[in-house]
C-alpha positions in Angstrom: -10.8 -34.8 -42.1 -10.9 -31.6 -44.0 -8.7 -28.3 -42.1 -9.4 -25.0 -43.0 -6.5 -22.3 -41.9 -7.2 -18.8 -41.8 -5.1 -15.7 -42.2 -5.3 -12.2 -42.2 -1.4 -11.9 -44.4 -0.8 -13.5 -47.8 1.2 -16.9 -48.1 4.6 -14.9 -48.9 4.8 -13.4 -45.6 6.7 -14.2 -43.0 4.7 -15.7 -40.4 2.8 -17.8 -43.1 5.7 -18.4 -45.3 7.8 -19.6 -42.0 5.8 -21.0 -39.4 2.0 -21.1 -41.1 2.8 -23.3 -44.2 5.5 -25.7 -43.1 2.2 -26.2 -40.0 -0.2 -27.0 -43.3 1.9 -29.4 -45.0 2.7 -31.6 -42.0 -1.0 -32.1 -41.4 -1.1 -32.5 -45.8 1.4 -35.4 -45.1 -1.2 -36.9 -42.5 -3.7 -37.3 -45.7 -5.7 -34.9 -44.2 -7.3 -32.4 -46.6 -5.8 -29.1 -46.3 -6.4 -25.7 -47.5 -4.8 -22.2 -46.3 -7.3 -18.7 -46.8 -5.3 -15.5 -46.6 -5.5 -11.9 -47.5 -2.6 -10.0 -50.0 -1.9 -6.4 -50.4 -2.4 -6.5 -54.4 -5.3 -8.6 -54.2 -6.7 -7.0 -57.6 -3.8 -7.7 -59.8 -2.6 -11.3 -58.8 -2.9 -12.8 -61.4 -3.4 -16.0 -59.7 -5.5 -16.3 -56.8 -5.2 -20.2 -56.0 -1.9 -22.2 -56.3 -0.8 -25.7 -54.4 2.2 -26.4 -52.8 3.0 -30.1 -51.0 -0.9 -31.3 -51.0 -1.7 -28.0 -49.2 -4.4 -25.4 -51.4 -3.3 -22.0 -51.1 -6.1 -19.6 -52.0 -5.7 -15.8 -51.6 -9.8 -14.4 -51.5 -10.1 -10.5 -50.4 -7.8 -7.6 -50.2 -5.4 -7.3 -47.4 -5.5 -4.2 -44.8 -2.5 -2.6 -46.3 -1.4 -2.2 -49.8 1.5 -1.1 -51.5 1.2 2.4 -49.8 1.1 1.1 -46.7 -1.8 0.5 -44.1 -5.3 1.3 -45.1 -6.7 4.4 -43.5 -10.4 5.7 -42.6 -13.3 4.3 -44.5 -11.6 2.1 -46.9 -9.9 0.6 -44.1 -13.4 -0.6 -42.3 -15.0 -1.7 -45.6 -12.0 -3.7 -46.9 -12.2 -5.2 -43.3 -15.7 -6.1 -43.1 -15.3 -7.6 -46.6 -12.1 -9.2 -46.2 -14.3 -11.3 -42.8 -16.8 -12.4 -45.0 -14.4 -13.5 -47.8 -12.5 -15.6 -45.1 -15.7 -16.7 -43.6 -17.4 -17.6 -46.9 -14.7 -19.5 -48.1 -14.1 -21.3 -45.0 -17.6 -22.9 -45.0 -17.4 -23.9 -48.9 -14.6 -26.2 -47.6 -16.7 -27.4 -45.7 -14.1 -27.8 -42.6 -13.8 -30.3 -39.8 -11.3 -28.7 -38.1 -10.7 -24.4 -39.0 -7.1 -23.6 -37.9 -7.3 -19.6 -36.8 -3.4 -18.1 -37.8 -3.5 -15.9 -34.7 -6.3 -13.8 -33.2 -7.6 -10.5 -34.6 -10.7 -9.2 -35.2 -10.9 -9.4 -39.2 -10.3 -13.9 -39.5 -11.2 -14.3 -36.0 -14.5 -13.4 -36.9 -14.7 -15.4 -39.9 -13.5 -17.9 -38.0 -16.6 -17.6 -35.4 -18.9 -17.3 -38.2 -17.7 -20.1 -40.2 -17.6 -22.4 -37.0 -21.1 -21.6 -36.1 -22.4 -22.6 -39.8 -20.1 -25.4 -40.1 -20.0 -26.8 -36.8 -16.2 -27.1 -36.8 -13.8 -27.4 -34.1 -11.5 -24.3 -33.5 -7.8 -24.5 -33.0 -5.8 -21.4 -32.5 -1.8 -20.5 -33.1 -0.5 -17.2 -31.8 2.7 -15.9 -32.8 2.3 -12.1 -32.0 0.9 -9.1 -29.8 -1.4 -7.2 -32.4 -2.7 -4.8 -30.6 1.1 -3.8 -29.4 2.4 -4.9 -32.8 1.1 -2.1 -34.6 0.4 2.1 -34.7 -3.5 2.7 -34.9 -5.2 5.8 -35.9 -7.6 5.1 -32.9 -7.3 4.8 -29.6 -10.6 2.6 -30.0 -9.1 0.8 -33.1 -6.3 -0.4 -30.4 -8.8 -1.4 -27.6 -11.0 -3.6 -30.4 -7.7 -5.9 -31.2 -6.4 -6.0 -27.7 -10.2 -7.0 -27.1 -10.2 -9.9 -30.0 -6.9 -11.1 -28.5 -8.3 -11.4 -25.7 -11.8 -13.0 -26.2 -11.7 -14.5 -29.6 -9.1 -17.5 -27.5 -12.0 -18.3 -25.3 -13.4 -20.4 -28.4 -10.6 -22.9 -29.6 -10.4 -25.7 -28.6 -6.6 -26.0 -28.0 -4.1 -23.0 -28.5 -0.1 -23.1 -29.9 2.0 -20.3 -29.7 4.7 -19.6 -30.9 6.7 -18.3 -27.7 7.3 -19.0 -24.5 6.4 -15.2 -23.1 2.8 -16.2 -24.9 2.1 -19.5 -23.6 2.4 -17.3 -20.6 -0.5 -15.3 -21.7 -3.0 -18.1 -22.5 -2.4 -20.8 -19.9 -2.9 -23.9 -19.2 -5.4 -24.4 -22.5 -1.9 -23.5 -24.6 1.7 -25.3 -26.1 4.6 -23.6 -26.9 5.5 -24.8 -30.4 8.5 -22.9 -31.7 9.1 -21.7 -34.9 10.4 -24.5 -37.4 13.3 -25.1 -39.8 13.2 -27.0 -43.2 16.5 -29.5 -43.3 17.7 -27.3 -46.1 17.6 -24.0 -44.2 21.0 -25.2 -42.6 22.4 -25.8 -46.5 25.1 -22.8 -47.5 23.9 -21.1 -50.8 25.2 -22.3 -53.7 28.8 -20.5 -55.5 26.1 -19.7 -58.2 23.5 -18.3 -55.9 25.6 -15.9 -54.1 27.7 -14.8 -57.4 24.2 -13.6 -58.3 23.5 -11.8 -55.4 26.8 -10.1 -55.4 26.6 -9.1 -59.3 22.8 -7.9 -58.7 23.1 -5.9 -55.7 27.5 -5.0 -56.1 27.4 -6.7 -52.6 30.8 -6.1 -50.8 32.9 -8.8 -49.7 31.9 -9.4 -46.1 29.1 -6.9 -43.9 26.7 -6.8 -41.0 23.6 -7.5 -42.3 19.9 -6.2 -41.3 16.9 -7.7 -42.8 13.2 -7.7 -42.5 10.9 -5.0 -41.8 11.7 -1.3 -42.0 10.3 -0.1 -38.9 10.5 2.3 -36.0 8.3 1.1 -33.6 8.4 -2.8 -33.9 11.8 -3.2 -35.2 13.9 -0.3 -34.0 15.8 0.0 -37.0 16.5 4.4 -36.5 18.6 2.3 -33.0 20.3 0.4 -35.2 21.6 3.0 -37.6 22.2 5.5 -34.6 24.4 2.7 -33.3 26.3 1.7 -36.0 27.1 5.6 -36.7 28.8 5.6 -33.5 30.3 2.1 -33.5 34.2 1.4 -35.0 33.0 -1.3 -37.5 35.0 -2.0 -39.9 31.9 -3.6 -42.0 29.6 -1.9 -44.1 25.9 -2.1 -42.7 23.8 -3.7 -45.4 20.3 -3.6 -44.9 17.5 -5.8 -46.8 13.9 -5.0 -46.6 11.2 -2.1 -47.3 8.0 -1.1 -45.4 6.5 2.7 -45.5 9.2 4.1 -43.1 12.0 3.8 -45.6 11.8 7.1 -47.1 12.8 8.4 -43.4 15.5 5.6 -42.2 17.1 6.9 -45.4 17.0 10.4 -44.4 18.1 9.8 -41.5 21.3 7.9 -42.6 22.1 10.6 -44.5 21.7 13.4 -41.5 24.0 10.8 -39.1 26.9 10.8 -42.5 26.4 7.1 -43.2 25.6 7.2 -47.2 28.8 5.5 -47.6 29.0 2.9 -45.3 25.0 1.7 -45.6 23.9 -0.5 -48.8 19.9 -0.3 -49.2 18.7 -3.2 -50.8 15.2 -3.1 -50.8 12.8 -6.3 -50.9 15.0 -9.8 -51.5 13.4 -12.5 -52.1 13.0 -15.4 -49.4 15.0 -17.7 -51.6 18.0 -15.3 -51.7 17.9 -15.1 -47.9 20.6 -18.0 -47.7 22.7 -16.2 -50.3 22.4 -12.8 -48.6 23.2 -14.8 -45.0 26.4 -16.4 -46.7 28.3 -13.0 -46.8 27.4 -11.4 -43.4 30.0 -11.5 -40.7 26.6 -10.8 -38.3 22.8 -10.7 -38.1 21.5 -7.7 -36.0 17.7 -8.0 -34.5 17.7 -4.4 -32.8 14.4 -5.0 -30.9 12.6 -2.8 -28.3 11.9 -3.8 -24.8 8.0 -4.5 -25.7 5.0 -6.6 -25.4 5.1 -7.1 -29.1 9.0 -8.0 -29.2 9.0 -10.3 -26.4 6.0 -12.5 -28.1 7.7 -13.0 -31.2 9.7 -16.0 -32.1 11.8 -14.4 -34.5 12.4 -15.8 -37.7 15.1 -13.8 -39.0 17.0 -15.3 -36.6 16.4 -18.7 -36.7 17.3 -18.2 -40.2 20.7 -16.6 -39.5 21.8 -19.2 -36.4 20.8 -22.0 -39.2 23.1 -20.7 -41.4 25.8 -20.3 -38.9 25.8 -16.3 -38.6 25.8 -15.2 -34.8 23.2 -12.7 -33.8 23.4 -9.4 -31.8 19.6 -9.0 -30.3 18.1 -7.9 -27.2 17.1 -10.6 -24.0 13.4 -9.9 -24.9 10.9 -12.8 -24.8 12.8 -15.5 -25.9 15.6 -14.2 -27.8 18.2 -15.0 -24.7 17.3 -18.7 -24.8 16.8 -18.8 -28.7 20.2 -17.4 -29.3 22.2 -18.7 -26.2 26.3 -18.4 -27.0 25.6 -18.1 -30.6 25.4 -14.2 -30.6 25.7 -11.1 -28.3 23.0 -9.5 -26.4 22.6 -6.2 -25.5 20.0 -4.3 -23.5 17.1 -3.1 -25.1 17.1 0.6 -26.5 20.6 1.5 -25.8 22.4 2.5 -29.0 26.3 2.6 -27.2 25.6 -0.8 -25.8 24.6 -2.5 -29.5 27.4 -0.2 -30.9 29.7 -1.3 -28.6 28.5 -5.0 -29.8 28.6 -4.4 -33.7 32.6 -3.0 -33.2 33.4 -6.1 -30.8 31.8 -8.4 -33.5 33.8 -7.0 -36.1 36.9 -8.6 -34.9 35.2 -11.4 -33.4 35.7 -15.3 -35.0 32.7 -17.1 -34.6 32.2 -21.2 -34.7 29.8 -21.5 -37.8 28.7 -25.1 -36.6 28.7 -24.5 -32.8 26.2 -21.9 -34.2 24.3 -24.1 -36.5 24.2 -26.5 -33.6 22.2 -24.0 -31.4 19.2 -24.1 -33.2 19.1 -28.2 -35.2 16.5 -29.2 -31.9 13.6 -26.6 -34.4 13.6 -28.5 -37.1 10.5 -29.0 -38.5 10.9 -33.2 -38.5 10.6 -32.6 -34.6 8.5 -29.4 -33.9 5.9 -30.1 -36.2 4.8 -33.3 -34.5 3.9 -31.6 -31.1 1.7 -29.8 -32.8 -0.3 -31.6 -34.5 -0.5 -33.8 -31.7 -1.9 -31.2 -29.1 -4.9 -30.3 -32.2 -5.4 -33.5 -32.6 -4.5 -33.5 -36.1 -2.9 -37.0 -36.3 -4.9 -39.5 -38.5 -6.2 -42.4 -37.1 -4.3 -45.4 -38.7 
């Protein structure tokens, strides 16, 4: 058997690097013939395209929608599209696939999934882990409608569907599994002495902080809540935050106009491997989500990651974030800056139980996630 995954983000990412990949090389350890197609926002300088990790081929084969500026606009945006589809598809059917695994349905790799099905003759599987068309800002009002409309359509061809929340498996029916997002055994390690010293020299780290890391966004990841928050909390932490994205420029600024150039730390883009390292210091994750169709489909990663590595959470009860994070953390409602200030000065004086929170989140490791899975695609081998 011979699977073909296709994606529209490169393998560094976070929904292939965390949920996508660990997938791919549970069906490699099957003996089943694996390979992973994505796009990547410097396509035209990697300077290499195909690498292989645990039996699984990675192979990056077009441009990605954004770059390094940020999304692609206009039309450049429509003819890296159209190419990137054909890319996916035409490397899809030189695989020669048995099975094409689509990593979540939008028009540019659902398409190329449709295409290289129909050539192929390939059963379609399908994992969903997000709400595109509420995910993102589009120029278009039409741009919107045409991935609310793949979302919606593109599903009616697999064969079986995973996603990767509850609050989606809702959305697709009886047809769909939730499969949670997974943990590697060594996720739930502490960073090594050497790793953190590291850190701390690179980036002058302070001793303890709350810590925000991911995306720099407005709209998806309320970050401007969190900084207006923490402005008006009594924290006695600095707020470290760890991540880039185009808004940056303007989270900065706006730090600076609420006076908190002294009390925020900017680190920019860390590396996934440092993320235990950079976990191993914070008194506190904070996930400052919005009350939205995009939030509340997302399994978040971030804070799997923190629970595994026994830092308590502050999030929102959106989707599944109540259940995910249970006593492990402190939510707040959605969108209100004194309640998640009132929550980051609490948690400054707060103790928390490092393994009661570790505990909360052992049940996703990958040893026992993976195999429902590949059990409800049918990607078990025949013995």
């Amino acid at each position: 058997m011979r699977v073909v995954m296709l994606s529209t983000s490169a393998s560094h990412h976070p929904s292939p690097r965390g949920r996508w990949l660990p997938l791919a090389r549970a069906v490699a350890a099957q003996g089943i013939a694996v390979t992973f197609l994505g796009l990547h926002p410097h396509y035209q300088t990697l300077q290499s395209r195909i690498s292989h990790d645990a039996g699984v081929t990675i192979q990056h084969v077009a441009q990605m929608h954004v770059d390094a500026l940020g999304p692609l606009h206009g039309v450049r945006l429509y003819g890296t599209a159209l190419w990137a589809a054909w890319q996916l598809a035409r490397h899809a059917i030189a695989y020669r696939p048995d099975v094409i695994c689509l990593c979540k349905a939008q028009p540019i790799n659902g398409v190329a999934a449709l295409i290289a099905q129909r050539w192929s003759g390939a059963r379609l599987i399908l994992d969903i882990d997000d709400d595109e068309a509420d995910s993102h800002q589009f120029a278009h009002a039409w741009q919107r409608r045409l991935v609310a409309w793949g979302e919606q359509s593109i599903p009616r061809h697999a064969s079986t569907i995973t996603t990767a929340s509850a609050w989606l498996r809702q959305r697709y029916g009886s047809n769909a599994l939730h499969v949670p997002n997974g943990l590697e055994p060594a996720q739930f390690v502490p960073a090594s002495p050497s790793a953190q010293t590291a850190l701390q020299q690179r980036y002058q780290l302070p001793p303890r902080y709350l810590l925000y890391f991911g995306n720099l966004a407005t709209h998806s990841h309320g970050v401007d809540l969190l900084l207006r928050a923490f402005a008006q909390s009594q924290s006695r932490y600095p707020l470290v935050i760890a991540g880039d994205g185009h808004e940056r420029g303007a989270l900065q600024q706006l730090a600076e106009q609420l006076g908190l150039s002294t009390r925020c730390l900017w680190l920019g883009q860390v590396a996934t491997t440092a993320i235990p390292a950079l976990l191993a210091q914070a008194h506190v994750s904070i996930d400052p989500v919005p009350d939205t169709n995009a939030a509340a489909a997302r399994y978040p990663l971030k804070i799997c990651e923190s629970l595994a590595q026994g830092v308590p959470v502050i999030t929102s009860p959106v989707g599944d974030r109540a259940a995910l994070v249970g006593e492990a953390g402190i939510l707040v409602p959605a969108g209100d800056s004194q309640a998640l200030a009132t929550a980051l000065t609490v948690a400054s004086i707060r103790v928390f139980d490092a393994p009661r929170i570790q505990a909360q989140v052992r049940q996703l490791e990958w040893t026992q996630v993976a195999p429902r899975w590949l059990a409800h695609h049918r990607l078990v081998r025949d013995v």
